[in-house]
C-alpha positions in Angstrom: -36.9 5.9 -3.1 -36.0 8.1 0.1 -35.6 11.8 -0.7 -34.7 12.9 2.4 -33.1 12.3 5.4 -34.8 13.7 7.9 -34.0 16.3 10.9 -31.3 14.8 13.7 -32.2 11.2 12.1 -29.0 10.0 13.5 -28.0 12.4 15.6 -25.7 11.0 18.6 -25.8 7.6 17.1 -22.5 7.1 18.7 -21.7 3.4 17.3 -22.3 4.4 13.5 -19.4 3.8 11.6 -20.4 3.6 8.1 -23.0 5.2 6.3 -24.0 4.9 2.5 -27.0 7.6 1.0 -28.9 6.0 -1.5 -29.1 8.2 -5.0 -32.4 9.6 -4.5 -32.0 11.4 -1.7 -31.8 15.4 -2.6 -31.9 16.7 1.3 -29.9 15.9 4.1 -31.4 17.5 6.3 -29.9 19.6 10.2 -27.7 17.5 12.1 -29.4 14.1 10.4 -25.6 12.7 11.6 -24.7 15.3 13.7 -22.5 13.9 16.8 -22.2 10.3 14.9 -18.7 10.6 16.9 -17.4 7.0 15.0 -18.8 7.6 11.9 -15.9 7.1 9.6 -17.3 6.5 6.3 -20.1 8.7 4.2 -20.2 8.8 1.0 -22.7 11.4 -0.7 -24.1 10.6 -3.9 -24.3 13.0 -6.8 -27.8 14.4 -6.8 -28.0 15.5 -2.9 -28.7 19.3 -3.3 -28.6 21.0 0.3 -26.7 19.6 3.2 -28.3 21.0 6.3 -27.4 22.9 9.4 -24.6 20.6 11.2 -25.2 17.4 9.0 -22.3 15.9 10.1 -21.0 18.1 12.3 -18.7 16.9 14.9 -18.2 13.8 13.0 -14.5 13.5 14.5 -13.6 10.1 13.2 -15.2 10.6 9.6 -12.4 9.6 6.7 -13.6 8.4 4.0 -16.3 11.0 2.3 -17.1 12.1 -1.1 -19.0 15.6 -1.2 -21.3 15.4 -4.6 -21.1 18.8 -7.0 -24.6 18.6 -7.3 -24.8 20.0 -3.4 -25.7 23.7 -4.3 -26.5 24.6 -0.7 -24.4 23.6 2.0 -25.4 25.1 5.7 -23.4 25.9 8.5 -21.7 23.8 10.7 -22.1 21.1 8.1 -19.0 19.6 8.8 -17.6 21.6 11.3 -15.3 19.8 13.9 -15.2 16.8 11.3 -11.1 16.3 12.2 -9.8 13.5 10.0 -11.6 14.8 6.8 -8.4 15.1 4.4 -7.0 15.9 0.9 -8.8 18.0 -1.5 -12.1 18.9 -1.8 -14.4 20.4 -4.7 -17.2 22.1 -4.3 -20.5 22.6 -6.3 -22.4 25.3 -7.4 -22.7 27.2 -4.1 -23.6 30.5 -3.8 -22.4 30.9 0.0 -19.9 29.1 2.3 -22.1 29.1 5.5 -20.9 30.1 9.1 -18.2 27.4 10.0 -19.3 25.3 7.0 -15.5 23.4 7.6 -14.8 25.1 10.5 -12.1 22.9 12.9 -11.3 20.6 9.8 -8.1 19.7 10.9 -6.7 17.9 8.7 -8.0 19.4 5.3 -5.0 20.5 3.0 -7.0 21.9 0.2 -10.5 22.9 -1.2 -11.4 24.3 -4.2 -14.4 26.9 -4.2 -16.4 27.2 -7.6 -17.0 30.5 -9.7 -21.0 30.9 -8.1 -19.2 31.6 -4.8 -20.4 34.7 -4.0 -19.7 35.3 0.1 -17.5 33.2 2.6 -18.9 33.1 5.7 -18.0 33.6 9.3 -15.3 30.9 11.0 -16.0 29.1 7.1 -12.5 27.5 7.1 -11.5 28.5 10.7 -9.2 26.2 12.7 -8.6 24.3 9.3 -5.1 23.9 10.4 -3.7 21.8 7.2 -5.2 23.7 5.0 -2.0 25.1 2.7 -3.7 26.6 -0.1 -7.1 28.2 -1.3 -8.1 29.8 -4.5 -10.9 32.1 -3.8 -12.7 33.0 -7.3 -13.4 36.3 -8.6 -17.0 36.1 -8.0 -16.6 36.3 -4.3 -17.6 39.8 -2.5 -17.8 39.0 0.6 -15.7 37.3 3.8 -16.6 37.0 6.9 -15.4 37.5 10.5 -12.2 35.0 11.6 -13.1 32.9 7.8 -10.0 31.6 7.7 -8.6 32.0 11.3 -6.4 29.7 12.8 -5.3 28.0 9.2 -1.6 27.7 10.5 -0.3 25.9 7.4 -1.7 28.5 4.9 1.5 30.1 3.2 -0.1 32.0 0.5 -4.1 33.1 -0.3 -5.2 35.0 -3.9 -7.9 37.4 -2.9 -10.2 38.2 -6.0 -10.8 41.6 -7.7 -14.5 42.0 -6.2 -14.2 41.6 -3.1 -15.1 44.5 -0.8 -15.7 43.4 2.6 -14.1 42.0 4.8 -14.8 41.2 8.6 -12.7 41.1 11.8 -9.8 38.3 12.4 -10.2 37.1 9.0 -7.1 35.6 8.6 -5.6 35.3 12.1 -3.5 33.2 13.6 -2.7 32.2 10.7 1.1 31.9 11.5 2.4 30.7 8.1 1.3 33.5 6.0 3.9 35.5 4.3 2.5 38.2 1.7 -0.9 39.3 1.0 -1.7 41.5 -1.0 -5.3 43.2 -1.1 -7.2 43.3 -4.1 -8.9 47.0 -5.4 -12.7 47.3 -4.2 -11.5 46.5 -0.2 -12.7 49.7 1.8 -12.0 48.3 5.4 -9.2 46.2 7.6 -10.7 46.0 10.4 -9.3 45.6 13.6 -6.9 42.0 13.8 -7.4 40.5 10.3 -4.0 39.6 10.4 -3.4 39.2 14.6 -0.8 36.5 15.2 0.5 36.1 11.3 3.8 35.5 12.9 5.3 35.3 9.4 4.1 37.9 7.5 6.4 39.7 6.0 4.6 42.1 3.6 0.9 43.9 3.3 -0.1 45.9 0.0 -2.9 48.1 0.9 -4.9 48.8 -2.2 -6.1 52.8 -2.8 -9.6 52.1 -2.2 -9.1 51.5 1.6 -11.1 54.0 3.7 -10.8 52.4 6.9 -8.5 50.0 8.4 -6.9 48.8 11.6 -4.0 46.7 12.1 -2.8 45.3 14.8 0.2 43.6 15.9 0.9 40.2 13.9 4.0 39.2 15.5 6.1 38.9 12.5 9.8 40.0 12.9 10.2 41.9 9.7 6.8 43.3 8.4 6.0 46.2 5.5 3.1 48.1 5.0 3.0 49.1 1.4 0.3 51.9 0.2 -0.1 51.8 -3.2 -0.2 53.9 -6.1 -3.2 56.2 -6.0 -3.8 56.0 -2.0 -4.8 59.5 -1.1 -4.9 59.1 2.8 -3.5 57.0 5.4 -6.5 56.5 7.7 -7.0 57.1 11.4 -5.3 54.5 13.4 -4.4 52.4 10.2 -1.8 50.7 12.1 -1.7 51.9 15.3 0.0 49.3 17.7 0.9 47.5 15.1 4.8 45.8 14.8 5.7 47.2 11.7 8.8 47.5 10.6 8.4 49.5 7.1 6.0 51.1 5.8 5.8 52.5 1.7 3.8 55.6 1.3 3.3 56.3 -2.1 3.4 60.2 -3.7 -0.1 60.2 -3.7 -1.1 60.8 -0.7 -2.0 64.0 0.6 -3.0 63.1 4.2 -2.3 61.6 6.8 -5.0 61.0 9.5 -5.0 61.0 13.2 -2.6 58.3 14.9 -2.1 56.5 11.7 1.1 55.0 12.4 0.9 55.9 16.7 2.8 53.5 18.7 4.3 51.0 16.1 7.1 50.7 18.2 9.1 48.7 15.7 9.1 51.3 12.6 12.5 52.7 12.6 12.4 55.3 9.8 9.5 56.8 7.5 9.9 59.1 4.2 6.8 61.4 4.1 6.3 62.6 0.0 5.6 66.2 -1.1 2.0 65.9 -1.5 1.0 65.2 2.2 -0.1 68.1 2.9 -0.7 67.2 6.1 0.2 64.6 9.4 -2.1 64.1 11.7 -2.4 64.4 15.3 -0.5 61.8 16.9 0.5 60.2 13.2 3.8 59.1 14.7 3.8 59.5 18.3 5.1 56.8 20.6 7.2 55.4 17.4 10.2 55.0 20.2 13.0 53.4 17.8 12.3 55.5 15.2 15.9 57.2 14.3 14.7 59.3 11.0 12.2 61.1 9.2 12.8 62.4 6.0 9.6 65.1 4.8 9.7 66.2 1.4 9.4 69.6 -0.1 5.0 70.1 0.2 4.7 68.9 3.5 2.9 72.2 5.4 1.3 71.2 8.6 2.6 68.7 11.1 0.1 68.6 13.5 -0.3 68.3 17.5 1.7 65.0 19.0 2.9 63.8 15.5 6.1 62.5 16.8 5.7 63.1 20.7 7.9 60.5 22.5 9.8 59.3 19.5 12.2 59.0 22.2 15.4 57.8 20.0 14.4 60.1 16.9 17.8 62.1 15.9 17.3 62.8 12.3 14.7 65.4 11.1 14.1 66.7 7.7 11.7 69.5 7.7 11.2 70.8 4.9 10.6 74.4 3.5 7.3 74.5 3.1 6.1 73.7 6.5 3.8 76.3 8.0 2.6 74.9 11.0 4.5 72.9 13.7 1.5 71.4 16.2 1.6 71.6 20.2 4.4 68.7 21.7 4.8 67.7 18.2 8.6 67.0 18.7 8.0 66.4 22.3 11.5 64.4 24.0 12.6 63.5 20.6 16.5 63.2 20.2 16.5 66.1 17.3 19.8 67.7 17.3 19.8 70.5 14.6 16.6 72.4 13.8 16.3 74.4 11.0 13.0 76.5 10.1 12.6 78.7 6.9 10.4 81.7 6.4 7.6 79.6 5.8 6.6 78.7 9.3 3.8 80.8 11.0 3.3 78.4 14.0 5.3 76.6 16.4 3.2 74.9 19.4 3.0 74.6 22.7 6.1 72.3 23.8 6.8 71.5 20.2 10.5 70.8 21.0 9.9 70.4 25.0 12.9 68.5 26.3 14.5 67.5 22.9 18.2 67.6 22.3 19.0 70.0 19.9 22.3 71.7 20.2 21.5 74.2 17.2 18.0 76.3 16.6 17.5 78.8 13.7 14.3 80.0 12.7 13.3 82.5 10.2 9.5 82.4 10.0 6.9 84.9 8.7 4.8 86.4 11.4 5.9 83.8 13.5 4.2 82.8 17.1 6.5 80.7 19.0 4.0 78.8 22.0 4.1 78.9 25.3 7.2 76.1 26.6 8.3 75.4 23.1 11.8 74.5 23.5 11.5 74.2 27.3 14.5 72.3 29.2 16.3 72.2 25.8 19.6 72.3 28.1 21.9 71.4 24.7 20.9 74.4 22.5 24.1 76.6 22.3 23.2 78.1 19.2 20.2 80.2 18.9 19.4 82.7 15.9 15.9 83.9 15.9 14.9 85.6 12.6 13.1 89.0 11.8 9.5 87.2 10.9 9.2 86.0 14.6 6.4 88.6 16.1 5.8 86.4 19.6 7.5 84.3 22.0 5.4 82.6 24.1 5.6 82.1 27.9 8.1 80.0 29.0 9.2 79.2 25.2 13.4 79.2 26.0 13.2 78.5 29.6 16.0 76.8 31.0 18.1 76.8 27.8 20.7 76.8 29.6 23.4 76.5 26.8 22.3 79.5 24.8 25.8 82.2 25.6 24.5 84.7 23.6 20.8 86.1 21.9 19.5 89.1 19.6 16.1 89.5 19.6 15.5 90.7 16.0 13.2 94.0 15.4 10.0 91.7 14.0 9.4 90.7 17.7 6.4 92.3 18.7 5.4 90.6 22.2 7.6 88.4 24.3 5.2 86.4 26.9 5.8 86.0 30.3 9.7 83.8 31.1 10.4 83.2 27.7 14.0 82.9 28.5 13.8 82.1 32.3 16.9 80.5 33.7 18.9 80.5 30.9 21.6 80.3 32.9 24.4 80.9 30.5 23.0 83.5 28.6 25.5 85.8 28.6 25.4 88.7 26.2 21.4 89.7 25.0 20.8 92.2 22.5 16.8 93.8 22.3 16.5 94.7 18.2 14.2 97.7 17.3 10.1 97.6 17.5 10.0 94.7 20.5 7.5 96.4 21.7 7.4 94.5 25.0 9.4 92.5 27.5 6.8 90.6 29.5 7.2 89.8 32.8 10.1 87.4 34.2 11.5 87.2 31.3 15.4 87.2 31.6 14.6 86.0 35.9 17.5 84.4 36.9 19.7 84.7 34.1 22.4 84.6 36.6 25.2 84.9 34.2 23.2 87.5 32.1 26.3 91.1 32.2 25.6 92.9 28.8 22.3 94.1 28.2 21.6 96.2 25.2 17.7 97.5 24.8 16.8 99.7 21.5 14.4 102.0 21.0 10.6 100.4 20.8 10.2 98.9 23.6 7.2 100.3 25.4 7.2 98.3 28.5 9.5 96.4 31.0 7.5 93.7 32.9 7.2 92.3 36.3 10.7 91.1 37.0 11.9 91.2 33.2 15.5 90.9 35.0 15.5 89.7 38.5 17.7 87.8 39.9 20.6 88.6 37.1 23.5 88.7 39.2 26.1 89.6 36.5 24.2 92.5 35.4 26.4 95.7 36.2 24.6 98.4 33.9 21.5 98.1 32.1 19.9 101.1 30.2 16.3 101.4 29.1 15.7 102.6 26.1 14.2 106.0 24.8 10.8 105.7 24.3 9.9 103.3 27.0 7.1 104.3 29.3 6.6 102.0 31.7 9.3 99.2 34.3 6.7 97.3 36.4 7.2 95.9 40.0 11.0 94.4 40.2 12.2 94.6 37.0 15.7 95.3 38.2 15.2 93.3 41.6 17.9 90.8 43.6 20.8 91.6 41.0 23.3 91.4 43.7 26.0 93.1 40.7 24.0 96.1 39.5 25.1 99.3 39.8 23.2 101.3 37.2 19.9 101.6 35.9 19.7 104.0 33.8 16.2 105.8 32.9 15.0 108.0 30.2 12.9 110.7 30.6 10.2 109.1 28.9 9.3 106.6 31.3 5.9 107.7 33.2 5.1 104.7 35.0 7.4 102.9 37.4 6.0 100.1 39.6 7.3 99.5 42.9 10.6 97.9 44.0 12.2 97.9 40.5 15.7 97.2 42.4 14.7 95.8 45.5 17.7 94.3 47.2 20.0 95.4 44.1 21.6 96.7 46.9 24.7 98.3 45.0 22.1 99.8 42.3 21.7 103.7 41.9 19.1 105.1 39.6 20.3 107.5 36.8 18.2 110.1 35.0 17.4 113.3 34.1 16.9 116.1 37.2 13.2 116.6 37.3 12.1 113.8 35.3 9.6 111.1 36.9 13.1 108.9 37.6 13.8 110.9 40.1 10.4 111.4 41.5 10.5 107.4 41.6 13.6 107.2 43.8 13.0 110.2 45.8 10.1 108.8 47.1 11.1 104.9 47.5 14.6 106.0 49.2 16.7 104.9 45.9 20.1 106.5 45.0 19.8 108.5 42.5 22.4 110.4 39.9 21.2 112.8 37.5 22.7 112.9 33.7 22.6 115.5 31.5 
């Protein structure tokens, strides 16, 4: 009898309607009814071993079909496009689901895989829009890309211990999904497995996840859940994803670069003790996100890690923080800040344009960056402890809340307008050992009328305190040796500076157009010699 039917046989005979396969045939062999576009009827008898490359592919009218367990190889596109193929279907002893083996099987509701299953293939069961429910055994490794894309009816799939690939838009579109949960041995998402799930609700990550990459699904409600043993959150996990929750569990210890950047819909996140540290950019562009709650262990939270979290009021930094990155707080909502001796490091714009009303920080050899708190207009309470050693340039400009400061004795070095235009700073007091006050630092302070300046300070920079129109008095301090060009300069209010004897270098114009000013020192003393020579009143003190 016949053994085989041979290559493209039948293909494109378009007024076939029925076929039956005698028993002896083993191979059918690529497209031998491929196009048949009225076939409706083809029955498969047991025996038949491999199905070839697009058998019956595009078969859109076939119905009626019986697929034989003794098929052990089935290839792709061997019934892809085949609409009206419905019900239930069992397969042989297969080793592999082939590319698109089913793909576009429209009106399949369910197919049962056997335990020699070893890898589904790409688009295998795409487009199979009826299809409700699959049991994948636990002998499968490996899916492919988009396997079971565009199944829009499947509510629920059972992923098997083994498998540990998985490849791109494996299950998307498919907008009746509602949990999944990931099986240990998976080591990548990749980018829009689950694009379009429009129901899913819930995602358990399993710990063995090295890489992943979810995109947005579209759901309304949708958690993230880490499990149990997860050590870190990978790079752009679920960056520009819609989120809504995510579960970290205490495990973890890191969290990578833009893990969770721009999930616009994640309103609150609790970090656990042992994350050590957030990435750059973990967080940023969260812009709903109200709260973040960091448990004691947390120690660096690096550049960007909740820059533009634009609605984020509630901030729980804990203790054991060390290091706060560049913009990491950037035009957040923060209203109270709180930082304990622990912290070494605040960044560059860490706090730039938030809205905290209330700023203390303790520290330990503190450096405070350059524009740190910037524009923070609401701060009206400032305390700055004794393990601050530097203030960066521009780091309180335009506080413009802050009444009254004391710079405690651990500042060493305050940069260039640290507290430029603080326009309400009223009352400033210079602890002991600040060993300099860089240039235009206290400029147009307008309301700026007590000054008091201790002993340490060695220099008094390039217009420390123009433009302070309140000041009346201001003495410099023992010890000092140099006032460079204009410290004093455009106070329209001041009437004395007052000069030790110690001073040795004065740069020009130090009270250019202070035009009430009079410089008071001791007779002979290099004071004098200043204002002698630069046409300055002068009064001497004993």
């Amino acid at each position: 009898g016949v053994t085989r039917i041979g290559d493209s046989a039948f293909f494109k005979c378009h007024k076939l309607e029925q076929v039956v396969i005698p028993k002896s045939v083993r191979t059918i062999e690529r497209y031998a009814f491929g196009d048949c576009q009225k076939l409706k009827k083809a029955l498969i008898p047991e025996g038949v071993k491999t199905i070839g490359e697009g058998a019956f592919g595009n078969c859109y009218e076939l119905s009626e079909f019986s697929l034989p367990k003794s098929a052990t190889k089935i290839e792709k596109l061997a019934f892809a496009n085949c609409l009206k193929i419905s019900g239930k279907i069992v397969l042989g002893n297969v080793t592999k689901i082939e590319e698109a083996t089913f793909g576009c099987c429209a009106s399949l509701t369910e197919i049962v895989l056997p335990s020699t299953v070893t890898e589904i293939g790409d688009t295998a069961f795409g487009g199979c829009q009826s299809l409700t429910q699959i049991v994948i055994p636990d002998s499968v490794k490996v899916i492919g890309d988009s396997a079971f894309t565009e199944c829009k009816n499947l509510t629920k799939v059972t992923l098997p211990k083994k498998v540990t690939s998985m490849g791109r838009y494996v299950f998307s579109f498919c907008s009746s999904l509602k949990e999944v949960y990931l099986p240990e041995g998976v080591t990548e998402i990749k980018e829009d497995d689950f694009y379009r799930c429009f129901k899913l609700t819930k995602l358990v990550i399993p710990k063995t996840v090295k890489k992943m990459k979810l995109n947005s699904c579209g759901a309304d409600t949708f958690e993230v859940v880490f499990v149990e043993g997860t050590t870190t959150i990978p790079e752009k996990a679920c960056y520009e994803s819609d989120i809504t929750k995510v579960v970290i569990p205490s495990t973890v210890t890191t969290i990578e670069t833009k893990a969770f950047a721009d999930c616009r819909q994640l309103t609150e996140i609790v970090i656990p003790g042992n994350v050590k540290t957030i990435g750059k950019s973990a967080f940023s562009g969260c812009e709903i996100m109200t709260k973040v709650t960091m448990k004691e262990g947390v120690t660096t939270i690096s550049d960007d890690a909740f820059y533009y979290c634009r609605k984020l009021e509630q901030v729980t930094i804990p203790s054991t923080v060390k290091e706060i990155g560049d913009r990491a707080f950037k035009y957040s909502k923060i209203g109270t800040l709180v930082l304990s001796k622990g912290i070494k490091s605040i960044g560059e714009e860490a706090f730039l344009y938030t809205s905290l009303t209330s700023v203390t920080i303790s520290g330990s050899d503190c450096v405070i960056g350059a524009n740190a708190f910037n524009g923070c207009t609401g701060i009206t309470k400032l305390t700055l402890g004794e393990g601050i050693k530097e203030i960066g340039t521009y780091a309180f400009a335009g506080c413009t809340g802050v009444t009254e400061l004391t710079l405690p004795k651990g500042v060493e070095f305050m940069d260039e307008y640290a507290f430029y235009k603080c326009t309400g700073l009223k009352k400033l007091v210079v602890s002991e050992n600040v060993a300099t006050i860089g240039d235009g630092v206290f400029m147009y302070c307008d309301n700026l009328a007590e000054v008091k300046l201790s002993k340490g300070i060695n220099k008094i920079g390039i217009g420390a305190f123009a433009y302070c129109d309140s000041l009346k008095i201001i003495e410099v301090p023992d010890g000092t040796t140099t006032i460079d060009i204009g410290a004093f300069a455009y106070c329209d209010n001041l009437e004395q500076v007052i000069i030790p004897s110690s001073v040795t270098n004065i740069g020009d114009a130090i009270i250019e157009y202070s035009r009430k000013a009079t410089i008071y020192g001791v007779t002979g003393s290099y004071a004098e010699t200043y204002a002698t020579e630069n046409n300055y009143n002068f009064s001497p003190i004993s």
